[in-house]
C-alpha positions in Angstrom: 0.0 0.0 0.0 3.2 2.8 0.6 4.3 1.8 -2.3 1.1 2.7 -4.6 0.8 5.4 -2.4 4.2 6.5 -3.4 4.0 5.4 -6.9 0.8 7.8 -7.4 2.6 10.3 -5.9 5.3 10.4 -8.2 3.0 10.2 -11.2 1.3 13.2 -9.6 4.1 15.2 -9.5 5.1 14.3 -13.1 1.6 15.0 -14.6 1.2 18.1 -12.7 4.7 19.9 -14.0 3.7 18.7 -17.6 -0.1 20.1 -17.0 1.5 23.4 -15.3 3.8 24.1 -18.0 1.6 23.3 -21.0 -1.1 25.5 -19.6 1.5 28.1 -19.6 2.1 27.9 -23.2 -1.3 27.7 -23.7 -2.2 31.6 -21.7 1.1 32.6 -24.0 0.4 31.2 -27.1 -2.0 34.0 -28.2 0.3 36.8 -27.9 1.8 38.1 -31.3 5.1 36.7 -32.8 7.5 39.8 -31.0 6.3 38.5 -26.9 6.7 35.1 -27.6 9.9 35.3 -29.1 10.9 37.2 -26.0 9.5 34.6 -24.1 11.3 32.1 -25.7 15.0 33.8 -25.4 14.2 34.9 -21.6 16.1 32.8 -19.1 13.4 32.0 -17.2 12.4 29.8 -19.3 15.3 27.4 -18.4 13.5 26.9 -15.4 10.5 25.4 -17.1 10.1 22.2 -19.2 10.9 22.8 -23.1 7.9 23.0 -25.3 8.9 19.7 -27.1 9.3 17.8 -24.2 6.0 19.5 -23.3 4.4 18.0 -26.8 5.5 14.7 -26.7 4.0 13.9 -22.9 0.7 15.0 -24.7 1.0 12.8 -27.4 2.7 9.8 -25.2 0.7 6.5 -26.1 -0.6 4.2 -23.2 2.0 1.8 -24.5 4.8 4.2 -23.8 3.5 5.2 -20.7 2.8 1.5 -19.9 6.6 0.6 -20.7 7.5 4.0 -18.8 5.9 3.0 -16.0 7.3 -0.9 -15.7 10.9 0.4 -16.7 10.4 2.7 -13.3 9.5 -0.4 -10.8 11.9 -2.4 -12.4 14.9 -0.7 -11.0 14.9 -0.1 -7.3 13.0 2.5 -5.3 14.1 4.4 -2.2 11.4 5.3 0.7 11.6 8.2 2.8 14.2 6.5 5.3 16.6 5.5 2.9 15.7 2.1 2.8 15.8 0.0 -0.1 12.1 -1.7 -1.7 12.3 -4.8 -4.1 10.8 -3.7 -6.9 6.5 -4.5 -8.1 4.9 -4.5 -11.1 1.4 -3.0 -12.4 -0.9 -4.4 -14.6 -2.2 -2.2 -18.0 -5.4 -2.5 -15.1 -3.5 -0.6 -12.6 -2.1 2.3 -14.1 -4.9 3.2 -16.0 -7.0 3.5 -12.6 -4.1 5.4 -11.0 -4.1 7.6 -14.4 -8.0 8.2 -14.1 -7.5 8.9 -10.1 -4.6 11.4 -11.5 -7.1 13.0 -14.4 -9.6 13.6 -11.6 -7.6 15.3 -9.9 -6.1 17.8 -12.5 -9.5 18.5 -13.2 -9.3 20.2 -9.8 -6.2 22.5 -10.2 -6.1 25.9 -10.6 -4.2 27.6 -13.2 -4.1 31.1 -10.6 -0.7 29.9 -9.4 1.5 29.5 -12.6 4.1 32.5 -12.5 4.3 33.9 -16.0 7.3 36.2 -16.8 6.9 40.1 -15.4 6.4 42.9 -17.7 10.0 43.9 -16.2 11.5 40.7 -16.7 10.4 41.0 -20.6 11.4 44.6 -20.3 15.0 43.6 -19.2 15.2 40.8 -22.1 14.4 43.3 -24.6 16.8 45.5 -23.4 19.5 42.9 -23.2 18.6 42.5 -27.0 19.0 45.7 -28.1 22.6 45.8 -26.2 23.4 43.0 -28.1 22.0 44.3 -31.6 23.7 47.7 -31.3 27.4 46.0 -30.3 26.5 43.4 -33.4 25.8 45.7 -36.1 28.6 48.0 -34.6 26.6 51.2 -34.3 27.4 54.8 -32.5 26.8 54.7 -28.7 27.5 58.1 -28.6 24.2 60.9 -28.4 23.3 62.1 -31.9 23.9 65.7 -33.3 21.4 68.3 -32.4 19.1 68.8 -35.0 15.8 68.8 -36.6 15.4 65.0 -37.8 16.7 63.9 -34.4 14.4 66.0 -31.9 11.2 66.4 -33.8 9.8 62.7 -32.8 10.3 63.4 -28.9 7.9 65.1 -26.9 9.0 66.6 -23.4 6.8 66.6 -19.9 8.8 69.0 -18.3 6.8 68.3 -14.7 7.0 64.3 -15.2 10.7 64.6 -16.5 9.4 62.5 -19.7 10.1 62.0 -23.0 7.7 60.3 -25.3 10.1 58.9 -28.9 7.1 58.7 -31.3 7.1 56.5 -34.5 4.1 56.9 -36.6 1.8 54.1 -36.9 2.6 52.1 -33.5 -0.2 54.0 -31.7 1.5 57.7 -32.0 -2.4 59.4 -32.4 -2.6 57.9 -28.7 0.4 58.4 -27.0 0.4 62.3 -28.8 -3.5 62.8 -26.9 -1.7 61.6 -23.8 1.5 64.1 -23.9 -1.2 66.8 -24.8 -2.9 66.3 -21.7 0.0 66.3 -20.0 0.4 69.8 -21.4 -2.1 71.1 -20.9 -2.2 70.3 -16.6 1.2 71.6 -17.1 0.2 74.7 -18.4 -3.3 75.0 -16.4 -4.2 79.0 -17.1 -1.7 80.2 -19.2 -2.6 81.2 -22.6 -0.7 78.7 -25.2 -1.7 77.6 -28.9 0.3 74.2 -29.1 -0.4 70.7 -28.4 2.7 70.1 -27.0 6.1 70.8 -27.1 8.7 68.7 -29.0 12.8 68.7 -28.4 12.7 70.9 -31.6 11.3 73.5 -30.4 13.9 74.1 -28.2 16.6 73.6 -30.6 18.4 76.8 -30.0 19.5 75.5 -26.9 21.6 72.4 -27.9 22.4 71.8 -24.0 19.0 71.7 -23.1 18.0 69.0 -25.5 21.3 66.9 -24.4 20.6 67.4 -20.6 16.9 65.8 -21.4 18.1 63.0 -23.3 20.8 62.4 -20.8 18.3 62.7 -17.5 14.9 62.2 -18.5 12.4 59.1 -18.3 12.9 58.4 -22.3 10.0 55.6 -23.8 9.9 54.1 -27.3 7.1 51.9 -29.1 8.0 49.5 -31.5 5.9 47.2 -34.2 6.7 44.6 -36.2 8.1 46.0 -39.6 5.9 44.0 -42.4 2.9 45.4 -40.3 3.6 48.8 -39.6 4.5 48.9 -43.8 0.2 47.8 -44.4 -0.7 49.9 -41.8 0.9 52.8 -44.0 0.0 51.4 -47.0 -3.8 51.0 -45.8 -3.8 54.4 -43.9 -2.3 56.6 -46.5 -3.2 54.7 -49.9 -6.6 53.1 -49.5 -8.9 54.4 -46.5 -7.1 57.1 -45.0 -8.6 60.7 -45.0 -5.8 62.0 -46.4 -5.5 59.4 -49.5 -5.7 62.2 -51.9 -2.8 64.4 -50.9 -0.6 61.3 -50.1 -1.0 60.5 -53.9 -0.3 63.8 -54.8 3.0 63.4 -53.2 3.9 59.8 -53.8 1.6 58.7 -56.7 2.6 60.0 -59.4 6.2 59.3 -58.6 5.2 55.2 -58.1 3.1 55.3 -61.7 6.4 56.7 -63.5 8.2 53.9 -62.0 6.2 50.9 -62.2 3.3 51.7 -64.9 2.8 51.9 -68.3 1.5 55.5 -69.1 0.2 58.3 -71.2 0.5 61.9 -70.1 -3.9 61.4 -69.9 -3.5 59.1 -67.6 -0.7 60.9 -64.8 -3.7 63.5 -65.0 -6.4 61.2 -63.9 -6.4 60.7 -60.1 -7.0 58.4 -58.3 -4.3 56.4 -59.3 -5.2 53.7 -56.8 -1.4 52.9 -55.8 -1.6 48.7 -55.2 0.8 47.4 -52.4 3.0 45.7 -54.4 3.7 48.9 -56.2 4.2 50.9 -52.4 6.6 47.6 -51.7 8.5 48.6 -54.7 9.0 52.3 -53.3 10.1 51.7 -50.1 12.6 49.0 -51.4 13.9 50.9 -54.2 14.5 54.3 -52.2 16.1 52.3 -49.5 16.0 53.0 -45.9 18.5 56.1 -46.0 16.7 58.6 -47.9 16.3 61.7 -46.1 13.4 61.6 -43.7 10.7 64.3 -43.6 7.3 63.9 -42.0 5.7 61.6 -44.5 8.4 59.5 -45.4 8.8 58.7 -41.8 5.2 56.8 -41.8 7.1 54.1 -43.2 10.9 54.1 -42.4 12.2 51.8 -40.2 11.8 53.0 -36.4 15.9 52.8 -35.6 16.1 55.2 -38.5 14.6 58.3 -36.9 14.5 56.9 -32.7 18.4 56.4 -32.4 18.2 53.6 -30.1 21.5 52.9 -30.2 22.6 56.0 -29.3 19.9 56.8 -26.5 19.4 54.8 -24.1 15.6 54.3 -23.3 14.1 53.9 -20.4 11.5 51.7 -21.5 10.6 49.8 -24.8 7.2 48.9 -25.5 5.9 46.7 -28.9 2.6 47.7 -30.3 1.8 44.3 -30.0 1.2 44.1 -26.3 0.4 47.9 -26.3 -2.4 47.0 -23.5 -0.2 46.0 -21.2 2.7 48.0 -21.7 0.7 51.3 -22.1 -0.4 51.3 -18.9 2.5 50.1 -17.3 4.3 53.1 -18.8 1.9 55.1 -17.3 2.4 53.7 -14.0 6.1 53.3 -13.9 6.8 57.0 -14.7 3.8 58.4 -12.7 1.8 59.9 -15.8 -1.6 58.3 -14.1 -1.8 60.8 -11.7 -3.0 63.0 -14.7 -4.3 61.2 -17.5 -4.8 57.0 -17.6 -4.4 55.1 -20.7 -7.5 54.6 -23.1 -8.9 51.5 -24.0 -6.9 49.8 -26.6 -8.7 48.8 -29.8 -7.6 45.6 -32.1 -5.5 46.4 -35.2 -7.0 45.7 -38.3 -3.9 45.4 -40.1 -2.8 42.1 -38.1 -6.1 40.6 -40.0 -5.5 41.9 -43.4 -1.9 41.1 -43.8 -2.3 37.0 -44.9 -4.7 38.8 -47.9 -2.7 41.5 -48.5 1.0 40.0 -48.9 -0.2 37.0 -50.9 -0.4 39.5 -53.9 2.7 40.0 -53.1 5.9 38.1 -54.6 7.5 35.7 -52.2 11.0 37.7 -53.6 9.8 41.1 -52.6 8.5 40.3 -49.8 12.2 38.9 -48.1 13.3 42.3 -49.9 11.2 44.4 -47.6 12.9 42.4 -44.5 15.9 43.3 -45.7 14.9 46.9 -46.1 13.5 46.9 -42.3 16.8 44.7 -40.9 17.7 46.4 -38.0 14.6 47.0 -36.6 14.3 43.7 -36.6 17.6 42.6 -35.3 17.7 45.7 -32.7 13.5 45.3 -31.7 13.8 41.8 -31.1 11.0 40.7 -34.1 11.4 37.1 -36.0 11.5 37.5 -39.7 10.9 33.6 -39.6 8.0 34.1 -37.5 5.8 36.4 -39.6 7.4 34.5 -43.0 5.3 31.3 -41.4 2.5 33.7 -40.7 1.9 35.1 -44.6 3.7 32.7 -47.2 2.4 29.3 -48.2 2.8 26.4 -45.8 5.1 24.7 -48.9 7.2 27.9 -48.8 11.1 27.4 -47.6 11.8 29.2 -44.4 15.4 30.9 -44.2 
């Protein structure tokens, strides 16, 4: 009788780390590609049973368990005191009761318990990866040069000792509401005709904008590059309000290049710019053209934030933008004035299966290439989304 008692103990104890750590995958598993993959290169998770090992217990047949389970009594056992037990054997009879007696009770547990990793633990990985990216690719530690295109994306809470790095589309119409309130408590019954104020509006005073990069709470948002490009696409090209004067910019330069045309047809708007054609663009002009305040709707985020070169105090992904918005707000002590609004699901994430199978499998692995270090210094898998919007016969790199 110990020994069954013992015996279904130690299955216990198996079934229960196998049940703990697969019900942790499966509270993980919907988050988007960029948190998993930070999941998956966190330390922690050397402390928890690997996802294959995880898969195959699932799958186990009751002949493997059965030959599991004699291979175990076979050898020798020790109780409690030390002492030595010659060893039994079970019948298929027996360990499929002790397996339902187990099933009943996992039914039981509670999931409440399972310690999942901490927004700061994530936030320490990400860092850690960004170290690494920056030493890597063997970029400038040192602060950038004072000017326009490296000030106008931060905007400066004086009273909080913040700085806000926006990048358009990874939720800037939200986080530039939240710096406006801030402004506006700030400024509480003076007379002012701005939103807010941005480092370049103080660019006469060059010390001034180096003492806040050097002392102040900095935050950046990231996204995941192939997503942030049909965001643009699908906010500037197709729905957007301000389709018409985007094409008036950037249209008629995309026709030249990639259409057929008559000097009729450059007069007849609109041209209805497809995605492959606004792939073409940003692949052909490269990520080093000058950046101005439209272009920057689609060039990659290290291009314009300077990661590298200043060091954030917190780096938030669009993807878990409900969690880490209002952790920001938290951390740095924003909430006492305004709280984070209710995030509302991209409709990008569902469109971009539809939307890059027009596109070539080719150009596609070109646009990677053209977003490469916000991949490598963000943390995002290229092979990750790859899976997500090529053909399941496509090769992976």
């Amino acid at each position: 009788m110990k020994l069954r008692r013992n015996f279904h103990r130690f299955f216990l104890a198996i079934f229960v780390v196998v049940f703990t750590c697969s019900g942790w995958l499966a509270l993980t598993s919907f988050k988007p590609f960029s948190t998993i993959r930070d999941f998956k290169r966190s330390s922690l998770l050397q402390n928890y049973v690997s996802h294959e090992k995880s898969e195959k217990m699932k799958t186990r047949t009751p002949e493997a368990d059965l030959n599991e389970s004699e291979t175990l009594h076979d050898s020798k056992t020790t109780t409690a005191a030390g002492l030595q037990q010659p060893p039994h054997s079970h019948t298929n009879q027996q360990v499929a009761a002790i397996s339902n007696s187990i099933l009943k009770e996992l039914k039981n547990l509670s999931l409440d318990n399972v310690s999942l990793p901490t927004t700061d633990v994530i936030q320490r990985r990400r860092q850690l990866i960004l170290e690494e990216a920056c030493t890597k690719l063997g970029q400038n530690r040192n602060l950038p040069s004072v000017t326009w295109s490296t000030t106008v994306h931060f905007i400066i809470s004086d009273n909080h000792r913040f700085l806000f790095c926006f990048a358009p589309k990874v939720a800037c119409t939200t986080w530039k509401g939240i710096m406006r309130k801030l402004y506006q408590n700030e400024t509480s019954g003076k007379t002012h005709n701005r939103r807010f104020v941005k480092m370049n509006d103080i660019l006469k005073s060059p010390d001034a904008v180096r003492n806040r990069w050097l002392k102040y709470n900095k935050v950046v948002f990231a996204r995941e590059p192939l997503n942030r490009a049909l965001s643009a696409y699908l906010d500037k090209f197709v729905y957007g309000p301000e389709k018409l004067s985007w094409e008036r910019k950037f249209g008629m330069i995309i026709v030249k290049r990639y259409r057929q045309y008559s000097s009729q047809q450059l007069k007849q708007r609109p041209y209805n710019i497809t995605f492959t054609e606004f792939i073409r663009y940003l692949t052909d002009t490269g990520p080093s053209v000058t950046m101005n305040q439209m272009m920057d709707h689609w060039l990659p985020i290290s291009s314009f934030t300077h990661p590298c070169q200043i060091k954030y105090d917190f780096i938030g992904k669009y993807e878990t933008l409900a969690q880490d918005g209002p952790y920001v707000m938290k951390k740095f002590g924003l909430d006492d004035v305004v709280l984070f609004p209710e995030v509302h699901r991209s409709q990008a994430r569902d469109s971009m299966k539809i939307a890059y199978a027009e596109v070539p499998e080719e150009l596609i692995r070109k646009l990677q290439s053209y977003y490469s270090m916000d991949y490598e210094i963000f943390g995002y898998s290229k092979r990750d989304v790859l899976e997500t919007i090529l053909p399941s016969n496509s090769k992976m790199p």
